[in-house]
C-alpha positions as CSV (number, residue, x, y, z in Angstrom):
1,X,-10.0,40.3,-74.5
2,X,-12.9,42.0,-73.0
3,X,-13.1,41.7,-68.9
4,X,-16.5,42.1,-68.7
5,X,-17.2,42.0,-64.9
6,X,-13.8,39.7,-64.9
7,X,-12.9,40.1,-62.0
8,X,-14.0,38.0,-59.3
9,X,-16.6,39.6,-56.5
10,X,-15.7,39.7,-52.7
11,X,-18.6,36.6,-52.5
12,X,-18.9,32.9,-51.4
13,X,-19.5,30.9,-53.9
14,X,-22.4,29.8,-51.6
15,X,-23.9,33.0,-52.1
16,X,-23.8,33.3,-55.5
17,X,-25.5,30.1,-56.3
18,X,-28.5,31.3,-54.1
19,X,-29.3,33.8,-55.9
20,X,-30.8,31.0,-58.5
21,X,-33.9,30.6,-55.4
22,X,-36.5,32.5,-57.2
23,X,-35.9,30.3,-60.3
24,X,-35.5,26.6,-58.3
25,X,-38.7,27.8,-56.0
26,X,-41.4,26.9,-58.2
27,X,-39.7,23.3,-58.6
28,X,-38.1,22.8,-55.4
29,X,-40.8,20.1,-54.2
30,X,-39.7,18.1,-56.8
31,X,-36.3,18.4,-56.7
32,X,-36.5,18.1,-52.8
33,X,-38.1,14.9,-53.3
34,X,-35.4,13.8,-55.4
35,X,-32.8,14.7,-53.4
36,X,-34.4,12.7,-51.0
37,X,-34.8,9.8,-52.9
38,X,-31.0,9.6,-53.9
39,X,-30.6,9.9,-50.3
40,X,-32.3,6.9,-49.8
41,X,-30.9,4.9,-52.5
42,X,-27.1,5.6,-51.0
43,X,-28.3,4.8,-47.6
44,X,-29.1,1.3,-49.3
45,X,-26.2,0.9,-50.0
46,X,-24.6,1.3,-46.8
47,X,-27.4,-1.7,-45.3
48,X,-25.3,-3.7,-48.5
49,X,-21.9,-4.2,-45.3
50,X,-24.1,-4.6,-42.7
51,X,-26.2,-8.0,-44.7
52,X,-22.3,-9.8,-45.7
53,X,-21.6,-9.2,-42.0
54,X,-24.6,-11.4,-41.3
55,X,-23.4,-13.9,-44.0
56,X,-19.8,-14.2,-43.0
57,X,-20.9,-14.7,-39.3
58,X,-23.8,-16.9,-40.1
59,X,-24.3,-18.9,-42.2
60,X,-20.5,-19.0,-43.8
61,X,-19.4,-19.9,-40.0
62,X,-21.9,-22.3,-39.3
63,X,-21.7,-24.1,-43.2
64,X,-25.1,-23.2,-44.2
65,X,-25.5,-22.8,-47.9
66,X,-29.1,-22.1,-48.0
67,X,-28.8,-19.0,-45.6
68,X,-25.4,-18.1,-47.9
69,X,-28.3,-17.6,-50.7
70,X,-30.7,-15.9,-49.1
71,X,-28.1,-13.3,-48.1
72,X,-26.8,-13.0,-51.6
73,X,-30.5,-12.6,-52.9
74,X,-30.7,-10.0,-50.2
75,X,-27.4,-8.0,-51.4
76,X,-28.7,-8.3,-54.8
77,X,-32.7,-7.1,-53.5
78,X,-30.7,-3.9,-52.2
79,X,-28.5,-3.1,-55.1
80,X,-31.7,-3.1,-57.7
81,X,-33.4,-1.1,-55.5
82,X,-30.4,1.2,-55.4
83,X,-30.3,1.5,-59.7
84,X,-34.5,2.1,-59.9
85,X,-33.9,4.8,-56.9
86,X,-31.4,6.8,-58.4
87,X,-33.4,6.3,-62.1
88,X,-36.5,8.0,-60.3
89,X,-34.3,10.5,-59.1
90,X,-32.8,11.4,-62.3
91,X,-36.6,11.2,-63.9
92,X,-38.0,13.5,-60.8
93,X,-35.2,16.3,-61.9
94,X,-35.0,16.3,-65.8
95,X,-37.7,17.9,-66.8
96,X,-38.2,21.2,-63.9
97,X,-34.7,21.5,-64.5
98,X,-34.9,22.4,-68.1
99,X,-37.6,24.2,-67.4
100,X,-35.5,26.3,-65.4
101,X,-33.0,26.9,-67.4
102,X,-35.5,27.4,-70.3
103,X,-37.0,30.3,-68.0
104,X,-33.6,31.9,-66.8
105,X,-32.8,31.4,-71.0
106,X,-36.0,33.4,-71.4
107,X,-35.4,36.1,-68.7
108,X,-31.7,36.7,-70.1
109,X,-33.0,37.5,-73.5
110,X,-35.9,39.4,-72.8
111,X,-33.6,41.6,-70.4
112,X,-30.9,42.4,-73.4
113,X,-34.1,43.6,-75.7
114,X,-34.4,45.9,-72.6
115,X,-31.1,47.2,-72.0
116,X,-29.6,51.0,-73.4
117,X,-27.8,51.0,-76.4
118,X,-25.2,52.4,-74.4
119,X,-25.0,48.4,-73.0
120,X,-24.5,46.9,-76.1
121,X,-22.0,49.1,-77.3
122,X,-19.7,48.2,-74.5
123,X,-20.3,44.5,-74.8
124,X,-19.2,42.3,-77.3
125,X,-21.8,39.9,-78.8
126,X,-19.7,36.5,-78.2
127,X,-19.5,37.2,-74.2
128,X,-23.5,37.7,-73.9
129,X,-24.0,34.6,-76.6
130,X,-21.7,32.3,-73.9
131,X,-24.1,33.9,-70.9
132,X,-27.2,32.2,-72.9
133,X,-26.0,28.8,-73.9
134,X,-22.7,27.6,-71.8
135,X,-23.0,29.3,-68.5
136,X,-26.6,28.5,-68.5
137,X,-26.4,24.6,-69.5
138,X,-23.4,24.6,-66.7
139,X,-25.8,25.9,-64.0
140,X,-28.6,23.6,-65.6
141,X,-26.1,20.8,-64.9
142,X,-25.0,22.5,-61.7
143,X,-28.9,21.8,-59.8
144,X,-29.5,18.4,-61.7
145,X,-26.2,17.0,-60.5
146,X,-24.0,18.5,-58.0
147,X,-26.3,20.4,-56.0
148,X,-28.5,17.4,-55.1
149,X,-24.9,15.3,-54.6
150,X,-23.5,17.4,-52.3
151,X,-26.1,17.0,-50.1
152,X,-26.8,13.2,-50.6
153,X,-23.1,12.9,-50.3
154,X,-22.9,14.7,-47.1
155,X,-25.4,12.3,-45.3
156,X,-24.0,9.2,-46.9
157,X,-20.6,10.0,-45.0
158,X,-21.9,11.3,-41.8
159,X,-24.2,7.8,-42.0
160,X,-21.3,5.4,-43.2
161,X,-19.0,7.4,-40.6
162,X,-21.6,6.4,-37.8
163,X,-21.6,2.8,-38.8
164,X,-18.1,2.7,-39.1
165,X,-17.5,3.8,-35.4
166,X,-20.9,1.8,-34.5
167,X,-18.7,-1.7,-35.7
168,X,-15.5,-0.6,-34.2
169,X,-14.7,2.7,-33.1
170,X,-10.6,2.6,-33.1
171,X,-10.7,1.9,-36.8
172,X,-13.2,4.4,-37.0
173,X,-11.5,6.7,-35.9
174,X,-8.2,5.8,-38.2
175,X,-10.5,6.2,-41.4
176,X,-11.6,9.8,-39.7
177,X,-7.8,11.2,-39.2
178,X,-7.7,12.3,-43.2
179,X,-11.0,14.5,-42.4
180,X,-9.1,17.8,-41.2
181,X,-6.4,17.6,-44.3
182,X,-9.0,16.8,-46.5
183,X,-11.5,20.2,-45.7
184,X,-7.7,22.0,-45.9
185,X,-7.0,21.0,-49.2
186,X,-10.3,21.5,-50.8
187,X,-10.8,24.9,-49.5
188,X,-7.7,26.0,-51.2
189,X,-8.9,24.2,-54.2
190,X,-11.6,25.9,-54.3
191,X,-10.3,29.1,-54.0
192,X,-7.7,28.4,-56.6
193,X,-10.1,26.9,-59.2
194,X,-12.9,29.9,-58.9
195,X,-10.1,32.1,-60.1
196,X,-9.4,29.9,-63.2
197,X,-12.9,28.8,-64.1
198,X,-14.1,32.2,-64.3
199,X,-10.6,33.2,-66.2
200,X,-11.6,30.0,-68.7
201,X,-15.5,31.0,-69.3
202,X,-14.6,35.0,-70.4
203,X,-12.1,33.5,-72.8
204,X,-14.9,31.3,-74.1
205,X,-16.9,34.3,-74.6
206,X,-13.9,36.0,-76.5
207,X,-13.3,32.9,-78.5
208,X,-17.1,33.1,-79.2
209,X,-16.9,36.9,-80.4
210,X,-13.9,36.3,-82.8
211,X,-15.9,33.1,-84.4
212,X,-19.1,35.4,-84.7
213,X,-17.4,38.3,-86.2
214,X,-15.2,36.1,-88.7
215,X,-18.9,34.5,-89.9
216,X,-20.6,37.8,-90.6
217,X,-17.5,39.2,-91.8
218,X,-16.2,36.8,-94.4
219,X,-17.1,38.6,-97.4
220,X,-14.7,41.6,-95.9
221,X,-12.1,38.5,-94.6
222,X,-12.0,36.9,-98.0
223,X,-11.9,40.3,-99.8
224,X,-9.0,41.6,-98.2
225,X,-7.1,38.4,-98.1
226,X,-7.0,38.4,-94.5
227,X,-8.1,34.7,-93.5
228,X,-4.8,33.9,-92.4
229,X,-4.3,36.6,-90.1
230,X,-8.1,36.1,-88.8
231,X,-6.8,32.6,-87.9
232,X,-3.9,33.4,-86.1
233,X,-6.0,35.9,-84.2
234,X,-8.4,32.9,-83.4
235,X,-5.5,30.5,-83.0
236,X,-4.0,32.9,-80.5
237,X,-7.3,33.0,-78.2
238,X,-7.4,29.2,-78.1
239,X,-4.2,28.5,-76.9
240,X,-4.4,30.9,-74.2
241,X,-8.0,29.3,-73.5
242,X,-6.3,25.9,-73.9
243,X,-3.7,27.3,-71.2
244,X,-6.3,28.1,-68.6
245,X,-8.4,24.4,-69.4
246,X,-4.7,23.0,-68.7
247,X,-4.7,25.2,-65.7
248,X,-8.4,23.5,-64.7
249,X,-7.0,19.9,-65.2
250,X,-3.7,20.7,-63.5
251,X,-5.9,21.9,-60.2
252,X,-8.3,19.0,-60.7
253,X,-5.9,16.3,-61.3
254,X,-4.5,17.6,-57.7
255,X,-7.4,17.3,-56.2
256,X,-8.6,14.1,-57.1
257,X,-4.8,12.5,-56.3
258,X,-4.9,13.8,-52.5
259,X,-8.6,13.0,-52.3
260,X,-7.9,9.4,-53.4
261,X,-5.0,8.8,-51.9
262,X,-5.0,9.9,-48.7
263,X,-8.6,7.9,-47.8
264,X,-6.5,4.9,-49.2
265,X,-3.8,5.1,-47.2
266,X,-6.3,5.2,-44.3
267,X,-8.5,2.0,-45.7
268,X,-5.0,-0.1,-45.4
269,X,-4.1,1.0,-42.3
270,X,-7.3,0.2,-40.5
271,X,-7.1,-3.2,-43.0
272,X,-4.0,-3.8,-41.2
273,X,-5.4,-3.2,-37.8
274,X,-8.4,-4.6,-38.3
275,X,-6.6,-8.1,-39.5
276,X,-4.4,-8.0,-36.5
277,X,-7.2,-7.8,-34.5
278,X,-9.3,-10.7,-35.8
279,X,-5.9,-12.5,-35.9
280,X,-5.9,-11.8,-31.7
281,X,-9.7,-13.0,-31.4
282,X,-10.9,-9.3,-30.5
283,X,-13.2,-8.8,-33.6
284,X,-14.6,-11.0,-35.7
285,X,-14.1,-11.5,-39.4
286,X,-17.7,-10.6,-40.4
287,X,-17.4,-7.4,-38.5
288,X,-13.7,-6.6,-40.3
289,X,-15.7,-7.7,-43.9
290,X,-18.7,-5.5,-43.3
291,X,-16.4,-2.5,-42.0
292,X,-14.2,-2.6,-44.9
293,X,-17.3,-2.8,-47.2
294,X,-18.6,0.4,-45.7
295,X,-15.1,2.0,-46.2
296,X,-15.0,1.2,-49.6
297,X,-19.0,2.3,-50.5
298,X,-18.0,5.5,-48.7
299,X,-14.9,6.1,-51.5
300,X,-16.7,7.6,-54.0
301,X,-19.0,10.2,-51.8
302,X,-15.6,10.9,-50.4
303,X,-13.5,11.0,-53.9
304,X,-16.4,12.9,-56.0
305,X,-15.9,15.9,-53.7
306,X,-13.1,17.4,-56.0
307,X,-15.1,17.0,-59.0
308,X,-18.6,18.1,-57.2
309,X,-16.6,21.5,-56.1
310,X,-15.2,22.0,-59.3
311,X,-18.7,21.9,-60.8
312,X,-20.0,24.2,-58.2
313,X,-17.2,26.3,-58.9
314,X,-18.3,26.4,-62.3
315,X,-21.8,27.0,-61.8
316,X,-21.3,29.6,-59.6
317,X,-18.9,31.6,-62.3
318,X,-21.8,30.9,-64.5
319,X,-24.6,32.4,-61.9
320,X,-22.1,35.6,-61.0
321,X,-21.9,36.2,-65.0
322,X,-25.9,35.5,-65.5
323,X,-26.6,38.1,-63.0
324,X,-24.3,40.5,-64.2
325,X,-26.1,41.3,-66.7
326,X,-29.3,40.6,-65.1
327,X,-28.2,43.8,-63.0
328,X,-27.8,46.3,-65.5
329,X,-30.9,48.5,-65.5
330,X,-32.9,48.1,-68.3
331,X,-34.0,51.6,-70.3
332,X,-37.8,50.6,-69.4
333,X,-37.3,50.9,-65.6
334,X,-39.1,54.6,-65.6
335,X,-41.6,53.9,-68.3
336,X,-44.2,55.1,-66.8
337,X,-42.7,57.5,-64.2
338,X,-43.8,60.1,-66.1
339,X,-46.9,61.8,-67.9
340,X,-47.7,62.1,-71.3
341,X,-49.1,65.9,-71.6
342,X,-47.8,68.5,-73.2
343,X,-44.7,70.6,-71.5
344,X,-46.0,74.0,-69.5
345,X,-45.3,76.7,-71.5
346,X,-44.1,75.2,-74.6
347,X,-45.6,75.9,-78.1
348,X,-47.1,72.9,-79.2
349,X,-46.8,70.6,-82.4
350,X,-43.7,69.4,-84.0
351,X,-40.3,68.6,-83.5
352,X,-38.2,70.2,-81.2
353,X,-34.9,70.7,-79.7
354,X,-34.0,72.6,-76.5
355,X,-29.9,73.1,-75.4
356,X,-29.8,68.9,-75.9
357,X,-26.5,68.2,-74.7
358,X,-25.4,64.3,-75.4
359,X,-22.1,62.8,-74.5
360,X,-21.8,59.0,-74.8
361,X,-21.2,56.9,-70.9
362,X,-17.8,55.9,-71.5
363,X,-16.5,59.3,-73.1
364,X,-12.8,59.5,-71.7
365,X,-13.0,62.6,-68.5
366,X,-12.4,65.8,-70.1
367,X,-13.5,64.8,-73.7
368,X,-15.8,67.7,-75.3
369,X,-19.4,66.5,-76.0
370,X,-20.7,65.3,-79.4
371,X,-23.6,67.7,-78.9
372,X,-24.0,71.0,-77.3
373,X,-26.8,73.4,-77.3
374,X,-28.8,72.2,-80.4
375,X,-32.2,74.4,-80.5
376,X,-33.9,73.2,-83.5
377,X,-37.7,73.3,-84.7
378,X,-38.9,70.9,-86.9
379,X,-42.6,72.3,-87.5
380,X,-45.9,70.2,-87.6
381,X,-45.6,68.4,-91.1
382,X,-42.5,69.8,-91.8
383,X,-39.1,67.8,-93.6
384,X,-35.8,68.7,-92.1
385,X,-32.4,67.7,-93.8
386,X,-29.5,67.6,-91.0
387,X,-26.6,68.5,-92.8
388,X,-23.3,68.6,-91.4
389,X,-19.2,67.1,-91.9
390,X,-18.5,63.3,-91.0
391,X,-18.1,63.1,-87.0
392,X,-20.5,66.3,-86.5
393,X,-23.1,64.1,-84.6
394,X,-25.9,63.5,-86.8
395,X,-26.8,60.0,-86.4
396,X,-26.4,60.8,-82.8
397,X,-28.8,63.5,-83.1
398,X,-30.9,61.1,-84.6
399,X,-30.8,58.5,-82.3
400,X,-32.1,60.9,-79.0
401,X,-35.5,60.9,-80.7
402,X,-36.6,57.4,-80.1
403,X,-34.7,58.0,-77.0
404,X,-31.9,54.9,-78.1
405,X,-29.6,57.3,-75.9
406,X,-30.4,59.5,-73.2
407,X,-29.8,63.4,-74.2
408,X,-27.3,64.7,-71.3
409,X,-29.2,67.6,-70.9
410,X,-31.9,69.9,-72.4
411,X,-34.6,67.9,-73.5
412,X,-36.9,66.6,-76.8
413,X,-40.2,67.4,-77.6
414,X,-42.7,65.6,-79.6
415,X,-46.0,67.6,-80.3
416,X,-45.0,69.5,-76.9
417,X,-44.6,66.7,-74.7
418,X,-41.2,65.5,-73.2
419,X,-39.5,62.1,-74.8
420,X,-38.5,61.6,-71.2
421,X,-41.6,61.5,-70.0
422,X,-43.4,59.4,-72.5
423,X,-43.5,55.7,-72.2
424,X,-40.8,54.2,-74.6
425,X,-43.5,52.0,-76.1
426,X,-45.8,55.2,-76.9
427,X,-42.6,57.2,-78.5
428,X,-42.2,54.5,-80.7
429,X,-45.4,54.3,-82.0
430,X,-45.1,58.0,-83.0
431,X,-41.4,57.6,-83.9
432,X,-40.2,55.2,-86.7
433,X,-36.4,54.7,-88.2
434,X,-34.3,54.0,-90.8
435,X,-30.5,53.7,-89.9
436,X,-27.8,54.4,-92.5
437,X,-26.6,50.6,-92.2
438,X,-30.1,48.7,-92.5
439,X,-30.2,45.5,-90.5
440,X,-32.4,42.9,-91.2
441,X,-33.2,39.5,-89.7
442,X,-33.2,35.8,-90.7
443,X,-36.9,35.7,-91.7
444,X,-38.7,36.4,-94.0
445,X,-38.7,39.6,-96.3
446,X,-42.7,40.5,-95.3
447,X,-41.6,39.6,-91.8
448,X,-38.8,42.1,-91.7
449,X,-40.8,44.8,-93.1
450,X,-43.4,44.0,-91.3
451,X,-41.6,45.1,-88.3
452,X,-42.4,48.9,-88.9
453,X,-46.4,48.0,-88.3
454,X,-48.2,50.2,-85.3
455,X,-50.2,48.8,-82.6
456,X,-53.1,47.6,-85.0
457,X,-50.7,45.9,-87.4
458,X,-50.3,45.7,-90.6
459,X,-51.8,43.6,-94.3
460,X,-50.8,42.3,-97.4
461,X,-52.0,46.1,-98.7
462,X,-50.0,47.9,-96.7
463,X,-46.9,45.6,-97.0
464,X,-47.5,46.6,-100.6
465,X,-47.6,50.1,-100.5
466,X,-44.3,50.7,-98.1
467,X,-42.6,48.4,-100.9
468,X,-44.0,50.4,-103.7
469,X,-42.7,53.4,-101.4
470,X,-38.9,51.9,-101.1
471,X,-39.2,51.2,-104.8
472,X,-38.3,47.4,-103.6
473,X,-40.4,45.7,-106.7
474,X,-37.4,43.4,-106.4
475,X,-39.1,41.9,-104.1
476,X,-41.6,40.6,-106.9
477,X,-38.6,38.7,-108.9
478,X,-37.3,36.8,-105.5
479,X,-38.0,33.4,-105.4
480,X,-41.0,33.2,-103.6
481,X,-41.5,36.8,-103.0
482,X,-41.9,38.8,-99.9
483,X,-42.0,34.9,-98.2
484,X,-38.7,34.6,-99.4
485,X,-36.1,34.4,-96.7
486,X,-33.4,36.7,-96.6
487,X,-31.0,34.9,-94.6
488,X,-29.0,36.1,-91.5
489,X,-28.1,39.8,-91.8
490,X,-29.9,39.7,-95.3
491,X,-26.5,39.2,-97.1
492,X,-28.4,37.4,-99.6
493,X,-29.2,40.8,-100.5
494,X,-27.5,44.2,-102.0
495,X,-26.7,47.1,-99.7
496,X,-29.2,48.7,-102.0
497,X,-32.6,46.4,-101.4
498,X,-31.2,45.8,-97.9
499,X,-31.5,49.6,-97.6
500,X,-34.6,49.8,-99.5
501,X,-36.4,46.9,-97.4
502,X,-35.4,49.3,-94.3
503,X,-36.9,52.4,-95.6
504,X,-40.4,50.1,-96.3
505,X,-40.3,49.1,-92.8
506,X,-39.6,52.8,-91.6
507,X,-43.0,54.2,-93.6
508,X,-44.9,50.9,-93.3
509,X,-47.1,52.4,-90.1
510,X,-47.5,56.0,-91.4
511,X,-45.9,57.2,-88.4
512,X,-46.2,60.6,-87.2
513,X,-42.6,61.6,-87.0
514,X,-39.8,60.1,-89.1
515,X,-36.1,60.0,-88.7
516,X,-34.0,58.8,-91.5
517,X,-30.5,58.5,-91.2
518,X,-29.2,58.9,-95.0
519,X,-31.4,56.2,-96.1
520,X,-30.6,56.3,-99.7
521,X,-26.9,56.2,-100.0
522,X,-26.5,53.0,-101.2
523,X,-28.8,53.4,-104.1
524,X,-28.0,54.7,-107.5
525,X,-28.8,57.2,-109.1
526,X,-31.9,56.3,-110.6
527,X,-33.5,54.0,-107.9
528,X,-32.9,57.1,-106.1
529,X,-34.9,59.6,-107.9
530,X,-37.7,57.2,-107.6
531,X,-37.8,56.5,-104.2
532,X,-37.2,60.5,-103.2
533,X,-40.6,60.8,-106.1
534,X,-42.5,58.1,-103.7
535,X,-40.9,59.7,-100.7
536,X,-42.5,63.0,-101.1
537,X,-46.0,61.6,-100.5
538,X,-45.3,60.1,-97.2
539,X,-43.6,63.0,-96.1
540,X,-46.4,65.1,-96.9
541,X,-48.1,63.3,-93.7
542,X,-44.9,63.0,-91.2
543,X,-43.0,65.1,-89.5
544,X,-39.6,64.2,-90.8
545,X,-36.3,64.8,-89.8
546,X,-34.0,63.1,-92.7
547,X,-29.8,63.4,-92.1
548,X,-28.7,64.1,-95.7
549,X,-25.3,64.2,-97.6
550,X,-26.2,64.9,-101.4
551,X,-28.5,67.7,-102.8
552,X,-30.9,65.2,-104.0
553,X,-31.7,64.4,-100.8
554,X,-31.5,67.9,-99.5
555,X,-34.2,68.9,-102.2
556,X,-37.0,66.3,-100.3
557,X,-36.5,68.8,-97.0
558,X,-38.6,72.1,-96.8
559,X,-35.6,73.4,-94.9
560,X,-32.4,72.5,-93.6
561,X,-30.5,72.5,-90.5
562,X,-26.4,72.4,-90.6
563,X,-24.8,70.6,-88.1
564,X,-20.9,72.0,-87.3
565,X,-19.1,71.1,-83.8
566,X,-22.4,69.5,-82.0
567,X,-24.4,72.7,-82.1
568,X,-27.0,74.1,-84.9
569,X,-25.0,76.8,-86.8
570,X,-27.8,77.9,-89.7
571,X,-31.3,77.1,-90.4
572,X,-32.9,78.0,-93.6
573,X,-34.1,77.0,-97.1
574,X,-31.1,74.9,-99.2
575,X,-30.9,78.3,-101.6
576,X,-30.3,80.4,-98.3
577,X,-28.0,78.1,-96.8
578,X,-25.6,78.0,-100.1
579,X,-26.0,81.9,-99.9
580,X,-25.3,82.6,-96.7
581,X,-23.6,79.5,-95.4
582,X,-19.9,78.9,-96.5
583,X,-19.3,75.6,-94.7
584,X,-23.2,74.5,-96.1
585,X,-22.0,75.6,-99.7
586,X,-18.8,73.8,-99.2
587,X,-20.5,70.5,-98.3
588,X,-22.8,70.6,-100.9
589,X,-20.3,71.2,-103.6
590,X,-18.2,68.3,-102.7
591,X,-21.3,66.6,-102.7
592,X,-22.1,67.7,-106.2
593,X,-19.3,66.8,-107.6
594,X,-19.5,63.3,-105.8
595,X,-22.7,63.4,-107.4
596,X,-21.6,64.1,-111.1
597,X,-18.5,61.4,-110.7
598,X,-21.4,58.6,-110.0
């Protein structure tokens, strides 16, 4: 199970929930005014006692049947006005409401686009998906509901309470005897049930993940035979979520059997006072009627408190795992902290490497760095093939350029300036990429190459070029060609036109520096010599920096670098390398013969 931020902060729940302010400002007027409008209606109801007290004495006692009416057109006068209150308070709150949690929905998402790589390599998918629909309908449900009845409830008792002592202050003051218990028991409620609820909604996330991973995985699931062992896995993370819901009802159920019981047990006693004393002549029965009916319209402000705390409860484990992420700092904070000139002293133009140290957050203490040293100069215009063993840190060489990690030390420069110091949205105008493992959206296929266009955007020409580039005419034979939708992940597609799709998208804008992380591995042989033909007039205009495991590749590079350990141990021309470079020649020969078996 992943514990993302499970366990519980050193903070009142109370606190928590008011960190939602700068969302509930802009609608607090009208939510204000429906508070006070349910206010209202339930103080309408408590007027409801007082009118039968003036039947029962009145007209009942003195036999007059037309008073009798008007009293009962009275009570009925207050209960409609009651309903139409609380409608207009459920109108005033429905739509700001969903605004709000349509803006917080908004905020959440636009912050993940923001946040390091580092981020979403720690946290799984399912546990930020439950953050942006469950938590937030529960805190959405939280200020339509609870928030406003907490308060209404609150004044409804202290109201009825004064009435009740206002009509007869010794059976007042036997209804008020279960207060003290009452705050005891739900404060240890509450203190209980936080524990569980926030146990309950990172299992949700977990269950969330597994059902997420299972869906994009079930060609490997069904492949490999292993949907029964995927559903014990799943099975296995609902009972325990089932245990802690048990848990919930088990603390609930408690709650609402003290809350209603114990105000019960107070009602009959003060019935049985109360009767006794009309019986002796020292209150009358209208006051006994109307006191019991304000008793019993005070049950459920009383009894709701359990379930209203268990909601806050909820809401606030739903706020405290909102703004955990909402605290992480996105990568954008220092955008523009820095300039954008060229480095003092440094020759300028190209690519270039300087000691670039990397080793990723959570590396365990101790652990040697993935990179270490690397000096490497890619020169204005130039193609360099990184070459290097599985695990020598390539693709994380790769990834420093368009800064998707932070180097640990050294620095990168592009055309002598710092990638540090450039904006992020500038270095990726000048930097475009194509990963190893392409990844394309649920659109269409013009949308997703379309993604690789520069500020100015891009047309139906130059969509047609970076296709004609990828060698993706393909695309030509889909349905309804590049408007045809590819589905989520693009699994309606091969690895191959999935891979060629992402290599149009890398050269769609003509950028100025390339990275391409093996971006022809899943092709065959022939596609391949195609796209490395179409390649070579694109590179002419980059500077490109292309991670490479075949010759074929190598042979689109004007030199080559080879990785070995995280440092930069020969730089040269591929002939030099398989001259002087026994590791390089070893590489390549297993990567010849890999070659000649295809």
């Amino acid at each position: 199970m992943s514990e993302q931020g499970a366990t519980t902060k050193d903070r009142s729940a109370v606190r928590t929930l008011l960190r939602l302010w700068p969302y509930v400002r802009p609608v607090r007027a009208r939510v204000g005014t429906a508070a006070l409008v349910a206010v209202v209606a339930s103080c309408l109801g408590l007027v409801i006692p007082l009118v039968l007290k003036w039947i029962v004495d009145g007209p009942v006692a003195g036999r007059d049947p037309g008073g009798v009416w008007w009293g009962a057109l009275l009570v009925l006068a207050l209960g409609v006005g009651e309903a139409v209150l609380f409608g207009l308070r459920r109108w005033l709150v429905a739509r700001p409401l969903a605004g709000v949690e349509a803006a917080m929905r908004a905020d959440l998402y636009r912050h993940l686009q923001r946040l390091p790589i580092a981020f979403h390599d720690r946290w799984p998918s399912g546990q930020l998906l439950s953050r942006a629909t469950t938590d937030l309908s529960l805190i959405r449900m939280f200020l339509a509901f609870p928030l406003t009845f907490l308060f209404v409830n609150g004044v409804t008792v202290v109201v009825g309470c004064g009435l009740l002592l206002a009509q007869d202050w010794s059976l007042g003051l036997v209804l008020l005897v279960p207060v003290a218990p009452l705050i005891a028991v739900c404060s240890l409620f509450e203190s209980r049930y936080s524990l569980v609820a926030r146990r309950a909604q990172d299992q949700v996330g977990d269950v969330t993940t597994v059902v997420e991973e299972s869906v994009l995985g079930i060609r490997v699931i069904k492949g490999f035979g292993r949907h029964r062992s995927q559903a014990e896995a799943f099975r296995a993370l609902s009972e325990r979520l089932r245990g802690t819901e048990l848990g919930k009802a088990r603390l609930l159920a408690g709650i609402w059997a003290v809350i209603t019981i114990v105000p019960e047990l107070a009602v009959g006693a003060a019935l049985v006072l109360g009767t006794v004393q009309v019986a002796d002549g020292g209150l009358s029965a209208g006051t006994l009627v109307a006191f019991l009916s304000t008793a019993l319209a005070l049950r459920w402000p009383v009894e709701s408190i359990g379930f209203l705390l268990a909601m806050s409860q909820e809401a606030a484990t739903s706020v405290e795992r909102f703004f955990e992420v909402m605290d992480e700092a996105e990568e954008d904070a220092e955008e523009d902290a820095g300039g954008s000139g060229p480095v003092a002293g440094t020759p300028p133009g190209g690519l270039r490497f300087e000691n670039v140290s990397f080793r990723y957050p959570d590396a365990p203490e101790g652990a040697p760095p993935v990179l270490a040293g690397v000096d490497l100069v890619v020169r204005p215009g130039e193609t360099m093939a990184l070459v290097g063993a599985t695990g020598s840190g390539k693709t994380t060489l790769t990834a420093l350029v368009p800064r998707l990690h932070e180097v640990t030390g050294g620095r990168i420069l592009l055309d002598g300036v710092d990638v540090a110091a450039m904006s992020r949205k500038r270095l990726r105008e000048l930097v475009s990429v194509a990963f190893e493992e392409p990844t394309l959206f649920s659109a269409s296929v013009g949308e997703n190459v379309l993604m690789g266009a520069g500020p100015g955007g891009a047309g139906e020409p130059e969509l047609r070029r970076a296709l004609e580039v990828a060698q993706a005419g393909f695309v030509r034979d889909l349905p309804q060609g590049a408007a045809t939708q590819v589905g989520e992940q693009g699994l309606s597609l091969s690895g191959g036109q999935r891979q060629r799709l992402a290599l149009a998208r890398a050269v769609l804008g003509r950028p100025r520096f390339l990275v391409l992380d093996d971006p022809l591995s899943a092709l065959d042989v022939h596609t391949e010599a195609l796209v490395e033909a179409a390649l070579r007039d694109v590179l002419r205009d980059t500077t490109a920096l292309v991670v490479a495991h075949r010759p074929s590749t190598v042979m689109l590079a004007d030199r080559v670098a080879l990785l070995s350990a995280g440092r930069i141990a020969a730089v040269g021309t591929h002939q030099e390398l398989l001259r002087d470079s026994p590791e390089y020649a070893w590489l390549m020969s297993g990567a010849e013969s890999t070659d000649g078996a295809r």
